[in-house]
C-alpha positions in Angstrom: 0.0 0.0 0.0 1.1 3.6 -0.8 1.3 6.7 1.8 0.5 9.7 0.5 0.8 12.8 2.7 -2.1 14.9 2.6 0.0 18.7 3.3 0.9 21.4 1.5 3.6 21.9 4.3 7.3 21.3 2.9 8.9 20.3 6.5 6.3 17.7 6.4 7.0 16.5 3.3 11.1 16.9 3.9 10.3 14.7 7.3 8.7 11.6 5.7 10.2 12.0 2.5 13.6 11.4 4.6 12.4 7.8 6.0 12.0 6.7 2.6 8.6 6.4 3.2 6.7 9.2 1.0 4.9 8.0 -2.1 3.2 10.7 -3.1 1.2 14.3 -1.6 -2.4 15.5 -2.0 -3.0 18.9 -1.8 -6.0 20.7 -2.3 -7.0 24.6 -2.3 -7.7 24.5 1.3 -4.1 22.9 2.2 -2.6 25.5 -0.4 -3.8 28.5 1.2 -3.0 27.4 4.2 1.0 28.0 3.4 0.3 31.9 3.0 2.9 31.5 -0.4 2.4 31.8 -4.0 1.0 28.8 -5.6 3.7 28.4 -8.0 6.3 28.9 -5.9 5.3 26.0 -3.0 4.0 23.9 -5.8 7.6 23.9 -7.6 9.0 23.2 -4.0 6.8 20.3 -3.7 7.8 19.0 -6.9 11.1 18.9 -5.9 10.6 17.4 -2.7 8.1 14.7 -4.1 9.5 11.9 -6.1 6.4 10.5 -6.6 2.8 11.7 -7.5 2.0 15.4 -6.5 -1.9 15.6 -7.1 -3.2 19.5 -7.5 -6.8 20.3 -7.4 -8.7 22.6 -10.4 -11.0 25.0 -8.8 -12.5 25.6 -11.8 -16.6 23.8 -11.1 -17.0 23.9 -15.1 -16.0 21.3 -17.9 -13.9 23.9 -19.5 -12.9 25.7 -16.8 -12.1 22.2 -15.1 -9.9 21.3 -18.5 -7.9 24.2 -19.1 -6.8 23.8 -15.4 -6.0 20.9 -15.5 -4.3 20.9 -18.6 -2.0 24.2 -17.0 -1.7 21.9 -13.6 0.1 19.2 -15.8 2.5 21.0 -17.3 3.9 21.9 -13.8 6.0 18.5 -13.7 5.4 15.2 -15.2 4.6 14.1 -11.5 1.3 16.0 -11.2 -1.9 14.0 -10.8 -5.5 16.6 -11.6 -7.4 16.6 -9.0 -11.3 17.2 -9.9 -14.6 16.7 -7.9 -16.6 13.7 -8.6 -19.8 15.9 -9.9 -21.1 15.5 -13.7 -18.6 18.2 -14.8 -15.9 16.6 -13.0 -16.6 13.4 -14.7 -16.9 15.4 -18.0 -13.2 16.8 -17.5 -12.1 13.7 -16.0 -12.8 12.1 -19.7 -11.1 14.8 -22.0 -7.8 14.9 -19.6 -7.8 10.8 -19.5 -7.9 10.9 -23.2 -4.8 13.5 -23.5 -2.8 11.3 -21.7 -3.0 13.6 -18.0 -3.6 11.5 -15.0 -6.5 12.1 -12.6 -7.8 11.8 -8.9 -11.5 12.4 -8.7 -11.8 13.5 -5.1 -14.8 13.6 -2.6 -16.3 10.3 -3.9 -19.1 9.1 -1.1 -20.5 6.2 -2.9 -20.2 3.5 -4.9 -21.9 4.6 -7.7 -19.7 7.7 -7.8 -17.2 4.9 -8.0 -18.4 3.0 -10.6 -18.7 5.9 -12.9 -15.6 7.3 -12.0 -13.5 4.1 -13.0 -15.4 4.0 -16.2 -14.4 7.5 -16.8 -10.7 6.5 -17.0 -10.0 8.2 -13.8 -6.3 7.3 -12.7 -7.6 7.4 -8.7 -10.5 7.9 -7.0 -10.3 9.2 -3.7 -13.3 8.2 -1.1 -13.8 10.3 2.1 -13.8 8.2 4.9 -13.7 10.4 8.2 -16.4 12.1 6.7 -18.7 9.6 6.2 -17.9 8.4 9.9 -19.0 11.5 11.2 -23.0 11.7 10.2 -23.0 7.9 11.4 -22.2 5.7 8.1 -19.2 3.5 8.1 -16.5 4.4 6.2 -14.4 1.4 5.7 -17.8 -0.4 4.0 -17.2 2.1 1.2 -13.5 1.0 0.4 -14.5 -2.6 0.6 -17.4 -2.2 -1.6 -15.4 -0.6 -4.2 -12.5 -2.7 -3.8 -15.2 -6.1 -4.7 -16.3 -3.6 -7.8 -12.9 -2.6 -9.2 -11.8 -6.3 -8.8 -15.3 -7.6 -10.6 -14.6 -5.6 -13.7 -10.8 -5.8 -13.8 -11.0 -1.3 -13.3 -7.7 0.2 -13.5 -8.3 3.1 -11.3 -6.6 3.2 -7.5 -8.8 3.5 -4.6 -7.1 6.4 -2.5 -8.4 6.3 0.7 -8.7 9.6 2.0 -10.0 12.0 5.4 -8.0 9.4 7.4 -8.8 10.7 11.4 -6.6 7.5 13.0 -4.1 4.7 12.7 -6.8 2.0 12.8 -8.4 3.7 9.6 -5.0 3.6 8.2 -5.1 -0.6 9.4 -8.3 -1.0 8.0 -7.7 0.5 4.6 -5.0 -1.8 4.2 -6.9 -4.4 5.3 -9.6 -3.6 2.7 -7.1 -3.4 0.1 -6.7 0.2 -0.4 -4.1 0.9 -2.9 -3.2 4.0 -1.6 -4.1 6.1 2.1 -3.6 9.6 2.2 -2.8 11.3 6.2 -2.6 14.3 7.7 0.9 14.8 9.0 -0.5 13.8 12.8 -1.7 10.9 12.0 1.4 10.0 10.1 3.0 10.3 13.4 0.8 8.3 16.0 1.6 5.0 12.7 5.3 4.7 14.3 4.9 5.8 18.0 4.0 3.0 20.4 4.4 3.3 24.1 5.7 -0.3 24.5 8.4 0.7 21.9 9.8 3.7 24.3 9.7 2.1 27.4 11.5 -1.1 25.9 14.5 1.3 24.4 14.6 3.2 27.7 15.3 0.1 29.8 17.9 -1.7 27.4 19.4 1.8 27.5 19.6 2.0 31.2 20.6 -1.8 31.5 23.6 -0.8 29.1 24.3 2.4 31.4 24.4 0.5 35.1 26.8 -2.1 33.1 29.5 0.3 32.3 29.6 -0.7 28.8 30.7 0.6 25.5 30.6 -0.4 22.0 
């Protein structure tokens, strides 16, 4: 399974991309503004931090706004994955992008109908929201598990990128499921290495080595 970083923040990116462990960043206009820097400029920065897939999101709501967007976003570096919403237009622009050879992540995908359509389209991922379906009571993980029996009955190219991760047991569960790809918030990032058990285990060997007077 991939990791994707969901940040616009390049010390976040520098930080996992150093472990070896960074596939790949979603951004979107939200995480973008949050920097308080010139789109260009932290997108380049990304790029260059990124090895692999840098998705950027049109926010563009029409076919040919969507398109031209898209089209501009992919010249940026051969990396870049076009993100567009999974709405009738984005569908529209999803097909006329897939056909010029750009790659594309329809984002904000609740069902599995949106799903369906979306992997008929020729999208390259589709990214289902499960922290927000958690929160007005429907379970998330059903989603990725439905779509992952759909995808698999049809032989569908497109990657499920499971996305709005809130915890490391979504992160388990999606894996479980057979997500291709998850996509965190630094945070939770974090709390998928940390274990208490871990520190307190280190500490003692540590102090063992201490009272021994030893050296290496």
């Amino acid at each position: 399974m991939k990791i994707f970083l969901d940040t616009a923040n390049v010390k976040e990116l520098q930080e996992v991309a150093e472990m070896g462990l960074l596939d790949g960043v979603t951004t979107n206009p939200s995480l973008i503004a949050k920097e308080k820097r010139p789109f260009r400029d932290l997108v380049d920065e990304i790029c260059r931090i990124v090895e692999g897939v840098v998705n950027l999101e049109v926010t563009a709501t029409d076919v040919a706004g969507m398109v031209s967007e898209g089209r501009d976003l992919a010249k940026i570096a051969p990396n870049v994955v076009v993100k567009l919403p999974t709405t009738v237009e984005g569908v529209k622009a999803c097909r006329i992008l897939t056909r010029e050879g750009i790659k594309t992540n329809l984002t904000l995908c609740f069902s599995p109908t949106q799903a369906l359509l979306v992997a008929k389209a020729g999208a390259t991922y589709v990214s289902p929201f499960l922290g927000r379906l958690d929160d007005i009571a429907h379970v998330g993980m059903d989603l990725i598990r439905t779509i992952r029996t759909i995808y698999d009955n049809y032989d569908f190219k497109t990657q499920i990128l499971a996305a709005s991760l809130r915890n490391p047991l979504h992160v388990v569960d999606a894996a479980v499921a057979r997500a291709d790809v998850v996509t965190l918030p630094f945070a939770v990032f974090q709390m998928l290495i940390k274990h208490p058990l871990t520190d307190i285990g280190l500490r003692r060997f540590l102090e063992d080595w201490q009272k021994a007077g030893l050296k290496l």
